[in-house]
Residue frames relative to the residue before (quaternion, step in Angstrom):
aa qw qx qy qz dx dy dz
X 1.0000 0.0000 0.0000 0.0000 0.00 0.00 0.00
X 0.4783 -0.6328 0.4396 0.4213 3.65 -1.11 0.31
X 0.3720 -0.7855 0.4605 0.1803 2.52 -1.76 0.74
X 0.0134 -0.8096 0.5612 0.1716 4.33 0.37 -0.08
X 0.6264 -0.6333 0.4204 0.1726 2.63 -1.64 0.68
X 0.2707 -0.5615 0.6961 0.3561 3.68 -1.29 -0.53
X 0.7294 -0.4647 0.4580 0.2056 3.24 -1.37 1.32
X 0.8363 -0.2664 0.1375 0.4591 3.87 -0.61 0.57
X 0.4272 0.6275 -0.4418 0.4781 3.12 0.91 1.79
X 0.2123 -0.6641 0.5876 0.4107 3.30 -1.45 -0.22
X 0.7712 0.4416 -0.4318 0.1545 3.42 -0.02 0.68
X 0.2616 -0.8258 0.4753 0.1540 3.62 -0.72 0.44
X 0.2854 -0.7552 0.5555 0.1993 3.41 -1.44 0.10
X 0.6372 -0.4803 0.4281 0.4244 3.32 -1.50 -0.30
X 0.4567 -0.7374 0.3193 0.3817 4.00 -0.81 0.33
X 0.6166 0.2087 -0.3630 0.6667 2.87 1.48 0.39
X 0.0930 -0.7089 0.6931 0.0921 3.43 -1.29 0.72
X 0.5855 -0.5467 0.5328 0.2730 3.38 -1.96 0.65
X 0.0161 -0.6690 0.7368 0.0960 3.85 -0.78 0.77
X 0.3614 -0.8170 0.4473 -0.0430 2.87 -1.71 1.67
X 0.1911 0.9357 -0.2033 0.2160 3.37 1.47 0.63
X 0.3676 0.6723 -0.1923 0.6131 2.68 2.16 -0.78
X 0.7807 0.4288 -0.1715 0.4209 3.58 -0.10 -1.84
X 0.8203 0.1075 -0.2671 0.4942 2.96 -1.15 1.90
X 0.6455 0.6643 -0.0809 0.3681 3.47 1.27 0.04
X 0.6046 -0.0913 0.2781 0.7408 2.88 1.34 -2.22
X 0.7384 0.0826 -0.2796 0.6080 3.60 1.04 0.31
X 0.7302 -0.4160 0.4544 0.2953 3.08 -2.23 0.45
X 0.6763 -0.1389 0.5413 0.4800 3.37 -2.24 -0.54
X 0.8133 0.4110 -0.2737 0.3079 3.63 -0.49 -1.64
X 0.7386 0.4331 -0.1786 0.4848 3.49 0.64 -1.36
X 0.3981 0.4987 -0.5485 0.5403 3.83 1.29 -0.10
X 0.6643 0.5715 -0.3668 0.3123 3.42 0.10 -2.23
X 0.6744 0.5775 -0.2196 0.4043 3.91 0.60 -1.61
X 0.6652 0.3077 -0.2509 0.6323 4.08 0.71 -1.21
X 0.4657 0.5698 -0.4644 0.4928 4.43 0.58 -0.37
X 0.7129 0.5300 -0.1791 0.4229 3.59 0.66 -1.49
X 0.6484 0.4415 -0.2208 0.5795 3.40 0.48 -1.44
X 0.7420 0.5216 -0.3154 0.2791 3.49 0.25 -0.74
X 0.6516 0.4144 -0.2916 0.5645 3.61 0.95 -1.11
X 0.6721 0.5387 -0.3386 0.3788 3.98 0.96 -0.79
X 0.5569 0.4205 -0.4066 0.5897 3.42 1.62 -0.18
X 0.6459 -0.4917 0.4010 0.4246 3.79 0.29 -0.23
X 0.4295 0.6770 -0.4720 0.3666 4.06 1.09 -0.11
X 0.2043 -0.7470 0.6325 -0.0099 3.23 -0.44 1.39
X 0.6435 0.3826 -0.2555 0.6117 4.56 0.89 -1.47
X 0.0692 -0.5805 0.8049 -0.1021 2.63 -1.66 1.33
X 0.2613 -0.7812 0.5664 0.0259 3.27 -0.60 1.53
X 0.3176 0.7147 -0.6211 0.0510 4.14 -0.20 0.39
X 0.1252 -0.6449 0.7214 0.2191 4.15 -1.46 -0.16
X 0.7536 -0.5443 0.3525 0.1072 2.67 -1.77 0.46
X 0.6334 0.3868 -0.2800 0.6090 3.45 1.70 0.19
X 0.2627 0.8649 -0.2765 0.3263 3.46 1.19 0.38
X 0.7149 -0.1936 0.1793 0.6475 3.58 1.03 0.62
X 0.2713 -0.8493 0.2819 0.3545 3.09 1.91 0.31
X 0.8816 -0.0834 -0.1793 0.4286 2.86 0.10 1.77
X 0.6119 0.5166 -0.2952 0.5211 3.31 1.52 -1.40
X 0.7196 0.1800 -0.5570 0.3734 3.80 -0.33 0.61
X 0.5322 0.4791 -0.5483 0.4319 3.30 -0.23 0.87
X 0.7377 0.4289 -0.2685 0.4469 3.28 1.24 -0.55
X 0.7852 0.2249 -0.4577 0.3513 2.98 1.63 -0.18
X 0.2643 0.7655 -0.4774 0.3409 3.81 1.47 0.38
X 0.4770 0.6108 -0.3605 0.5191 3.61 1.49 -1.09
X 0.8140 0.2663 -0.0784 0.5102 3.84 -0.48 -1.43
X 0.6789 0.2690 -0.4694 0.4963 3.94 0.56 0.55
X 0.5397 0.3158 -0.4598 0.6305 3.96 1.20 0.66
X 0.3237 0.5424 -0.7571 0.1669 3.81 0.08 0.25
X 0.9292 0.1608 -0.0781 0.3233 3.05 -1.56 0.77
X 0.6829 0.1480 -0.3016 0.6487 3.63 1.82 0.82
X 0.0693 -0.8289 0.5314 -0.1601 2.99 0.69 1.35
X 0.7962 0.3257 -0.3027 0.4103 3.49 1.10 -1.18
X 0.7846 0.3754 -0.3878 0.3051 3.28 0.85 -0.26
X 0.5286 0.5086 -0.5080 0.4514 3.30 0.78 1.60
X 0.3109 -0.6683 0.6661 0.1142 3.49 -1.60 0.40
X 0.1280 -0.7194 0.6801 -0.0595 3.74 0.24 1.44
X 0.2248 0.6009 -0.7658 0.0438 3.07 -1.99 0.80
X 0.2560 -0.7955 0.5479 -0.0391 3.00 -1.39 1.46
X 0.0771 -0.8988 0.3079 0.3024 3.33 -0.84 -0.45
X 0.1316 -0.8101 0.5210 0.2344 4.01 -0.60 -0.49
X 0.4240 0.0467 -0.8471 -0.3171 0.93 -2.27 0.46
X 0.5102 -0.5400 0.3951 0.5403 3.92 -0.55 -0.21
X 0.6797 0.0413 -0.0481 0.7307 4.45 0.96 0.38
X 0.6600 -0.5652 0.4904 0.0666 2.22 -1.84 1.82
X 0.5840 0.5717 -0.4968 0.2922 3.63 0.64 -0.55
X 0.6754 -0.5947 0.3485 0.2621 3.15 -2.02 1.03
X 0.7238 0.2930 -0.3467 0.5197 3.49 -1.29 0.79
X 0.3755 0.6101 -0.5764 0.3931 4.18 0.96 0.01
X 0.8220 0.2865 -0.2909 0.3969 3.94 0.50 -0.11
X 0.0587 0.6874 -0.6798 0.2487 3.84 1.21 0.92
X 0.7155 -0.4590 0.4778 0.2215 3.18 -1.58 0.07
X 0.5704 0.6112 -0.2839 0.4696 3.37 1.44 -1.09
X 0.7497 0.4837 -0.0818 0.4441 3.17 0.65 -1.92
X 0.6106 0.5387 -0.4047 0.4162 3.70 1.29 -0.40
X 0.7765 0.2511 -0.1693 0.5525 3.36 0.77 -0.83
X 0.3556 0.3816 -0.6686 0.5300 4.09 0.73 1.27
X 0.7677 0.3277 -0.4161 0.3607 3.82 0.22 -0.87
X 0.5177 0.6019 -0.3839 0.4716 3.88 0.81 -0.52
X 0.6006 0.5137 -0.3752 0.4844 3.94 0.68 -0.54
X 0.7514 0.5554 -0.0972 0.3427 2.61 0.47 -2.21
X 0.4788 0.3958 -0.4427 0.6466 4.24 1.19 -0.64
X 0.8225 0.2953 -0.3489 0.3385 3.43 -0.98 -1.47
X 0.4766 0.4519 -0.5265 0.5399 4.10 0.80 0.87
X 0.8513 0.3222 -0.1822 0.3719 3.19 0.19 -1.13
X 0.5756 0.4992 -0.3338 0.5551 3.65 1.54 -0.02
X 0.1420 -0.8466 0.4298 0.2799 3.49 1.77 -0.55
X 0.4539 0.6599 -0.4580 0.3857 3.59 0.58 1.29
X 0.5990 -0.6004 0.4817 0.2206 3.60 -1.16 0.19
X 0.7453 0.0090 -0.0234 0.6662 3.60 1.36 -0.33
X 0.2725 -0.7129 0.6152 0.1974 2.95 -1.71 0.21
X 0.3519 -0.7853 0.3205 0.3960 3.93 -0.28 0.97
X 0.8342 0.0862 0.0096 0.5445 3.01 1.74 -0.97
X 0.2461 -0.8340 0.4939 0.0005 3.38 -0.45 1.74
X 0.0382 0.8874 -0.4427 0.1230 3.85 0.00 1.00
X 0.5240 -0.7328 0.3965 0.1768 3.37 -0.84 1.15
X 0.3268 -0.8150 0.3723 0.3006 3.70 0.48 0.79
X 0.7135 0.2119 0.0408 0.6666 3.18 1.45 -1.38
X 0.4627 -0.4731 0.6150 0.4288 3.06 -2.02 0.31
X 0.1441 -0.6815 0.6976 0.1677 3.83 -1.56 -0.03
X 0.5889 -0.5625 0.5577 0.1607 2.97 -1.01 1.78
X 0.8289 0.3525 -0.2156 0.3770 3.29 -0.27 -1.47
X 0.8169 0.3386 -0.2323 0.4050 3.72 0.27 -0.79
X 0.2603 -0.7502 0.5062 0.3366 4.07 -0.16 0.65
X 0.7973 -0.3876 0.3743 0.2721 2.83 -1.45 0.56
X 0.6950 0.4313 -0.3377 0.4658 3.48 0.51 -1.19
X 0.7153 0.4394 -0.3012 0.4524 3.78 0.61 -0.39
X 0.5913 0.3978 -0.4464 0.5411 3.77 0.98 0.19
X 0.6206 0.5445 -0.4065 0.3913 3.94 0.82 -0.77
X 0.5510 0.6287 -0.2600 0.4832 3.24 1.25 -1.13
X 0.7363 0.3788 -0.3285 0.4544 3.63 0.09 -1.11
X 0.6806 0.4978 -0.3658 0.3939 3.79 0.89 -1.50
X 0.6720 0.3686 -0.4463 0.4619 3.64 0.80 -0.87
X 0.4273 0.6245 -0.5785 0.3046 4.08 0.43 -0.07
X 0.6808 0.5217 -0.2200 0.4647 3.17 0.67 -2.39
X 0.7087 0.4860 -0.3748 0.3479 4.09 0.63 -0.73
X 0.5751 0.5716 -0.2977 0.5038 3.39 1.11 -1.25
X 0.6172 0.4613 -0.3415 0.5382 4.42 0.95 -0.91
X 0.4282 -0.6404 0.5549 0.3141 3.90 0.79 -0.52
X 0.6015 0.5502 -0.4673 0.3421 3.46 0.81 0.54
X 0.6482 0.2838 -0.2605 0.6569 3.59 1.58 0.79
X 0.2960 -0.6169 0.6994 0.2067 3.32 -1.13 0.35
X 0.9181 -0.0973 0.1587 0.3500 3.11 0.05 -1.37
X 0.4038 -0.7123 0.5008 0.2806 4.10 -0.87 0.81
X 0.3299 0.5963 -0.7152 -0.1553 3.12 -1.43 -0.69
X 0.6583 -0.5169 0.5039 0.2133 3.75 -1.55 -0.47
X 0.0494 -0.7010 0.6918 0.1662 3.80 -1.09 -0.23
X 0.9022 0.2399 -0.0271 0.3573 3.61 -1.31 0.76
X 0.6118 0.6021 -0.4260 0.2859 2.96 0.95 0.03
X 0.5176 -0.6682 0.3940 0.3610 4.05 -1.26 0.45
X 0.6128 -0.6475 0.2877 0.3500 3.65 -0.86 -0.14
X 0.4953 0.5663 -0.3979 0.5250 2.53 1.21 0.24
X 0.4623 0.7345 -0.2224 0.4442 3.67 1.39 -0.44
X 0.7437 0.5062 0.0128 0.4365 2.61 0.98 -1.90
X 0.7977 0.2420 -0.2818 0.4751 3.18 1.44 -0.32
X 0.2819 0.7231 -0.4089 0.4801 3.31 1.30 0.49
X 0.5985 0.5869 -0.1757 0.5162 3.10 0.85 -1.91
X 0.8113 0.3556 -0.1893 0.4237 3.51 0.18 -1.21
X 0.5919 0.4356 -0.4656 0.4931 4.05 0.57 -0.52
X 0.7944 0.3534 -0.3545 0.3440 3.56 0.32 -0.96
X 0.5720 0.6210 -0.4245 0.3272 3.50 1.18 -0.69
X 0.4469 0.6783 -0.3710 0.4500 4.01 1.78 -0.77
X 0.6893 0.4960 -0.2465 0.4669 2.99 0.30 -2.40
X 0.7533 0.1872 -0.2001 0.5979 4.20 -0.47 -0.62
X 0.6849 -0.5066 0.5195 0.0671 3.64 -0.38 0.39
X 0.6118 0.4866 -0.2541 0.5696 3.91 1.64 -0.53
X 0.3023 0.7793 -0.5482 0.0277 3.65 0.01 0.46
X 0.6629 -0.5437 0.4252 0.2901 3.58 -1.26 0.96
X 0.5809 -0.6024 0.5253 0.1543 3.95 -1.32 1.01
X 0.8222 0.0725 0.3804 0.4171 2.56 -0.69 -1.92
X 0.4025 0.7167 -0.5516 -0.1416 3.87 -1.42 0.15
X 0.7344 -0.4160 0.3643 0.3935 3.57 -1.79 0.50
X 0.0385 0.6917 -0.7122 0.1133 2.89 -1.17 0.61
X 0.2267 -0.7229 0.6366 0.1441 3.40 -1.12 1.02
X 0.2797 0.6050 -0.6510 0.3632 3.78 -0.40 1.68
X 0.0525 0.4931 -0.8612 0.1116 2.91 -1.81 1.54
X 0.8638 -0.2916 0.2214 0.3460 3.69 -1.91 -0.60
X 0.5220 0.6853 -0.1186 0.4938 2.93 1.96 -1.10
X 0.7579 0.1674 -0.0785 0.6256 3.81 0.68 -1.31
X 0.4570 0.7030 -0.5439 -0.0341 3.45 -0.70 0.88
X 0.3188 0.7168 -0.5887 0.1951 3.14 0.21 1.11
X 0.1548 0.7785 -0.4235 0.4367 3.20 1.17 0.89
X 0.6435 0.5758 -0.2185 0.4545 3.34 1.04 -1.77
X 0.6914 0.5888 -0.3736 0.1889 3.31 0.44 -0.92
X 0.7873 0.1693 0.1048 0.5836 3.38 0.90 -1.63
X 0.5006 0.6939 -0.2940 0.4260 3.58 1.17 -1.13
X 0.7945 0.3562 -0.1144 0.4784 3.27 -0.25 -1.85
X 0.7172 0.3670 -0.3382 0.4864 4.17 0.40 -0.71
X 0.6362 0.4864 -0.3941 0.4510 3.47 1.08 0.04
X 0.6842 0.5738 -0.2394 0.3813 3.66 1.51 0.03
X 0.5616 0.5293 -0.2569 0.5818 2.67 2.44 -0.92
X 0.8201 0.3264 -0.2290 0.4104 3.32 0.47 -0.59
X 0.4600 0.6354 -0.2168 0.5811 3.40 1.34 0.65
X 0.2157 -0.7898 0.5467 0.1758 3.55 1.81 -0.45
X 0.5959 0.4602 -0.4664 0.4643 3.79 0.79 0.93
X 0.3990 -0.7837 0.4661 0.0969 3.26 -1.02 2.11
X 0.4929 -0.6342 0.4258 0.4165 4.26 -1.10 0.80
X 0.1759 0.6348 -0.7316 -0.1754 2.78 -1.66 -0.35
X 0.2333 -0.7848 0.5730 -0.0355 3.62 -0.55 2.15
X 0.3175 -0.7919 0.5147 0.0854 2.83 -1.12 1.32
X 0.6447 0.6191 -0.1577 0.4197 3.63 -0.32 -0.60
X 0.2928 0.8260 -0.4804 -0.0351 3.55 1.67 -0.82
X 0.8038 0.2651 -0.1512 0.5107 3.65 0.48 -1.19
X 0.5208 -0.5275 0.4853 0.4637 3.92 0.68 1.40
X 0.7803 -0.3014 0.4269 0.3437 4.22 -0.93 0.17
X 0.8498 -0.2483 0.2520 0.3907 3.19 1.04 0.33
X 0.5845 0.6369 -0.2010 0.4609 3.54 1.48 -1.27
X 0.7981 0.1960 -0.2887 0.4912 3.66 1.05 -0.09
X 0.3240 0.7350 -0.4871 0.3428 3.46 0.74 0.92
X 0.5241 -0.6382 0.3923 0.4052 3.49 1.15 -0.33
X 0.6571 0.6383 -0.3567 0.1830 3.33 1.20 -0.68
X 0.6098 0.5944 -0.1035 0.5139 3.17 1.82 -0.60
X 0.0513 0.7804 -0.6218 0.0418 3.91 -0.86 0.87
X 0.6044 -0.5449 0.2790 0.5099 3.27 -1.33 0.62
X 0.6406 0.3963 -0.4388 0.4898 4.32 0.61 -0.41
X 0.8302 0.3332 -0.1450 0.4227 3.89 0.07 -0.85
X 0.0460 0.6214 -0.7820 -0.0151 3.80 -1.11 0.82
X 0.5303 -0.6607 0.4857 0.2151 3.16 -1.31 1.49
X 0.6973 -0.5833 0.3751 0.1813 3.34 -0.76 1.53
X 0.8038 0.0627 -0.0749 0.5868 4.05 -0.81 1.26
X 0.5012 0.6619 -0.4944 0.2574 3.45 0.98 0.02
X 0.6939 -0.3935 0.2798 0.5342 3.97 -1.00 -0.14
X 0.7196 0.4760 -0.1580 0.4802 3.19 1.05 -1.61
X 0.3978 0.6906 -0.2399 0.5543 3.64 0.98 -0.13
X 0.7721 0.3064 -0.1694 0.5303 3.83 0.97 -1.00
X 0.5119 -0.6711 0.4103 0.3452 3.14 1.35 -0.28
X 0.3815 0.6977 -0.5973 0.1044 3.67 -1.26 -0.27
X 0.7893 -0.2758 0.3879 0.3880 3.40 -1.49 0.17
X 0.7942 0.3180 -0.2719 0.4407 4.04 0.33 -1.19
X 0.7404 0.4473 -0.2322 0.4448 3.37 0.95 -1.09
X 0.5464 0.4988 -0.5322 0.4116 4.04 1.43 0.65
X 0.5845 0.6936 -0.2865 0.3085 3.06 2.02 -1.03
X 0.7747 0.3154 -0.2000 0.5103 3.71 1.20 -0.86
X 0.6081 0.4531 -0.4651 0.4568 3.97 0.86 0.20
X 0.0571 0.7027 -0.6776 0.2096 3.22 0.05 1.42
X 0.4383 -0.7275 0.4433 0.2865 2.91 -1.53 0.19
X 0.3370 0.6020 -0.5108 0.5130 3.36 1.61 0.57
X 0.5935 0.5383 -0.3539 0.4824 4.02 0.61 -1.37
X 0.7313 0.3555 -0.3602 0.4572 3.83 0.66 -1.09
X 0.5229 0.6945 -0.3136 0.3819 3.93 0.88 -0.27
X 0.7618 0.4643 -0.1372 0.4304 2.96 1.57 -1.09
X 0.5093 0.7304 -0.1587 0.4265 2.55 2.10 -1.21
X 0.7508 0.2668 -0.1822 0.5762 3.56 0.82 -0.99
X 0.1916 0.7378 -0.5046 0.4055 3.91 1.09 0.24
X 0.8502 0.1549 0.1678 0.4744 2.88 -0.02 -2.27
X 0.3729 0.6106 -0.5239 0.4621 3.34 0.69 1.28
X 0.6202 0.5813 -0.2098 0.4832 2.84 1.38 -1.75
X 0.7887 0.3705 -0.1760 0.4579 3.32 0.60 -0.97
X 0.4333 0.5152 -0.4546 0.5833 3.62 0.73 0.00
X 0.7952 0.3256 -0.2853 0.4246 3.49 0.01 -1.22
X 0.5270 0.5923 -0.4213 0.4403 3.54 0.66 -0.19
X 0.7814 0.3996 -0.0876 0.4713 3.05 1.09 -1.10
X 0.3771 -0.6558 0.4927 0.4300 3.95 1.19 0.49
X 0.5285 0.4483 -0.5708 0.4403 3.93 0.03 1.18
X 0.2770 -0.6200 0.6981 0.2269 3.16 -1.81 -0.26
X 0.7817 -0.4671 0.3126 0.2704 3.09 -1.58 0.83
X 0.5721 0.4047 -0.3760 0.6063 4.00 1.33 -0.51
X 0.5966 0.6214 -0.3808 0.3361 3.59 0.39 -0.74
X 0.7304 0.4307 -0.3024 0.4355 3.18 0.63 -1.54
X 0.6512 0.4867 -0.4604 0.3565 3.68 0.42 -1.87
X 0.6457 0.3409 -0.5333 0.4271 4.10 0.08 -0.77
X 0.7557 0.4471 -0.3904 0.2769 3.60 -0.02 -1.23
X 0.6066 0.6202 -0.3495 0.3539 3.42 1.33 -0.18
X 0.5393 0.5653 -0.3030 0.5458 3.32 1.69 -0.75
X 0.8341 0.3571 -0.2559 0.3336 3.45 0.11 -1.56
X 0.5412 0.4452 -0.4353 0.5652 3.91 1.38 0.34
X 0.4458 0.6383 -0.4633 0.4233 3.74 0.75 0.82
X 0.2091 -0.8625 0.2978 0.3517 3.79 0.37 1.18
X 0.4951 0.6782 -0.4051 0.3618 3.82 1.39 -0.01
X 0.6938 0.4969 -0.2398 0.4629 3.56 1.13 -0.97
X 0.4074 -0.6395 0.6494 0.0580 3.18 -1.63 1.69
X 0.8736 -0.1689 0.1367 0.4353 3.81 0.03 -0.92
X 0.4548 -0.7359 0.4706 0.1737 3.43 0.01 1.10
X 0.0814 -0.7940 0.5788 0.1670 4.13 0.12 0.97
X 0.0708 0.7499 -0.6577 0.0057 3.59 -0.82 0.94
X 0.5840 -0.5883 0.5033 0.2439 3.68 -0.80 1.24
X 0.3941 0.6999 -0.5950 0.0297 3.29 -1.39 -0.54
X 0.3416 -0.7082 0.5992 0.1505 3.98 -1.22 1.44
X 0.8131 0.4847 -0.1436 0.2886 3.88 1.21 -0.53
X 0.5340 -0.4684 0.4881 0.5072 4.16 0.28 0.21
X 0.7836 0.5010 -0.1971 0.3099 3.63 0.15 -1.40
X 0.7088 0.5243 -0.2452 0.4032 2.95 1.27 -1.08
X 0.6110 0.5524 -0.3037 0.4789 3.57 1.51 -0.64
X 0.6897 0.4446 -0.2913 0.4917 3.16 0.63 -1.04
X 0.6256 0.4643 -0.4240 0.4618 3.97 1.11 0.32
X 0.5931 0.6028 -0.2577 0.4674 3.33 1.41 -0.67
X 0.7151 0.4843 -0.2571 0.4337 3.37 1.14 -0.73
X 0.8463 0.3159 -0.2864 0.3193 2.89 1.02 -0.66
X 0.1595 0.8221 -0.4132 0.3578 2.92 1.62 0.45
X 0.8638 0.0299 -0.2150 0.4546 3.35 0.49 -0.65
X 0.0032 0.7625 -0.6274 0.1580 3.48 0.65 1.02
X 0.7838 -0.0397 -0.1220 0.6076 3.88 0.69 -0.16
X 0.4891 -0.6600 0.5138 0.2473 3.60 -1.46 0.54
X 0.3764 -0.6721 0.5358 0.3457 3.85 -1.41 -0.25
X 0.4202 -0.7522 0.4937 0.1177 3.21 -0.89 1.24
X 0.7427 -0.5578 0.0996 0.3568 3.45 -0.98 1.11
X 0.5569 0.5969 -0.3551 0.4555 3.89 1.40 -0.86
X 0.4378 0.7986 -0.1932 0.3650 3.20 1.84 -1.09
X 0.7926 0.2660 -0.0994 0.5396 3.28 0.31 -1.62
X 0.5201 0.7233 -0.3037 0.3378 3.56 1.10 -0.68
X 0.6688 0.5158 -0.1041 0.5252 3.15 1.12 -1.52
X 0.7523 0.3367 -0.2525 0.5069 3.47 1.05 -0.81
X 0.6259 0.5139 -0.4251 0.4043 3.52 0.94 0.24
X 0.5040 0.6274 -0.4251 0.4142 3.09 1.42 0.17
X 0.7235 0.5043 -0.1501 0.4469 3.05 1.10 -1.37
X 0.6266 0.3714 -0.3973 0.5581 3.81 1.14 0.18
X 0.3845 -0.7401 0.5214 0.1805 3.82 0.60 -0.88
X 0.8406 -0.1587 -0.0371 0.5166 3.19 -1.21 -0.08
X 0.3524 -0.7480 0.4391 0.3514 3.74 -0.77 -0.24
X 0.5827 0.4271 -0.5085 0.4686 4.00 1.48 0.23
């Protein structure tokens, strides 16, 4: 699988990487140990887990399903373990930075990432600590999650001025969320800071499993909530069968495309796609066994429209 880089680093990932949110959560030790497997045998090298994650227990178990292939992964985590303000003081950056590489049982972390922005703690004083924790070899590399552009450039004058500047950040963009595109994404390109989109298949909504009459029984979206009334629209289902049509036109399916749509995006390093099953990785990977070519994406931006 390809590999891409991280922005003024040495390290890289797969373009599609394995997010580990699930693990310790909604699956076991074994069934972590089983999607870990499936994963490196498809070529997925990024393993995407954070430190509040099943609070705590997938990292602990992502740790013991790399025993003993430590090198042929690229682990990033993140912190704090809660969103509350001040969780990223300096103090608290390196108790949670110990505290993973225990519970991941490892010696480094490739990638150490702010989950949240923190009101309370500026920016210059988290870059500061992360480039400490790099300079000790207990990080390779930073990046961020969530943050605004306006963040992003904050992030980026001070990260010059001291020499510590930020990789990579989350971002929740698939076909479904792009209003990202607007301000977000030009604030990464021109920033020299590489994606990593979460959400790839919208919660599930671009997996095929879902139509505007049927949601696929016991599913997340199925239970209902507040986010999942917010994206079954019937515009979202409009689109939805859009790019079926066109997938199928094209010998793909509708999971296929949304990753291959992301990872032919020139900002994006590794496309994080969940998954509790063997099967499901080995579909994710190959998913992007080839990319879409510019007439490609064109055509499909027609067919989604505006991007808020």
């Amino acid at each position: 699988m390809e590999q891409r880089a991280f922005p003024h680093t040495e390290v890289r990932a797969s373009v599609v990487g394995l997010g580990c949110n699930n693990f310790g959560m909604f699956i076991d030790q074994d069934a972590t140990t089983a999607v870990v497997d499936a994963a490196l045998g498809a070529g997925v090298t990024f393993f995407d887990t954070a430190a509040m994650y099943g609070g705590g227990n997938s990292e602990v178990f992502l740790g013991q399903a790399l025993e003993g292939r430590r090198d042929q992964a690229v682990i990033a985590t993140k912190f704090p373990q809660s969103p509350e303000p001040g969780g990223c003081s300096p103090a608290n950056i390196r108790a949670q930075c110990e505290a993973s590489l225990d519970r991941l049982g490892m010696e480094t972390i490739d990638l150490y990432q702010q989950h949240y922005p923190d009101p309370e703690t500026p920016v210059a004083d988290v870059l500061g600590t992360l480039g400490e924790l790099v300079a000790e070899g207990k990080v390779k590399a930073i990046g961020h999650s969530n943050f605004t552009p306006e963040m992003h450039d904050e992030a980026q004058s001070i990260g010059v001025e001291i020499g510590t500047r930020f990789a990579s950040s989350q971002i929740e963009w698939n076909m479904l969320q792009r209003g990202v595109e607007e301000e977000v994404i030009p604030a990464c390109a021109r920033n020299g800071v590489g994606v990593l989109p979460y959400f790839p298949l919208a919660s599930g909504l671009l997996t095929g499993k879902h139509t505007r009459d049927s949601i696929e029984p016991g599913s997340r979206m199925d239970k209902g909530g507040d986010y999942f009334a917010g994206i079954l629209t019937p515009e979202n289902f409009d689109k939805i069968e859009a790019l079926t049509a066109w997938a199928a036109d094209h010998d793909s399916s509708l999971l296929q495309l949304a990753l291959q749509w992301l990872a032919s995006q020139a900002t994006v390093i590794s496309v994080i796609a969940g998954a509790t099953k063997p099967e499901q990785v080995a579909s994710n990977a190959a998913a992007v066994s080839k990319l879409l070519s510019a007439a490609d994406l064109e055509e499909i931006d027609g067919l989604l429209g505006a991007t808020d």
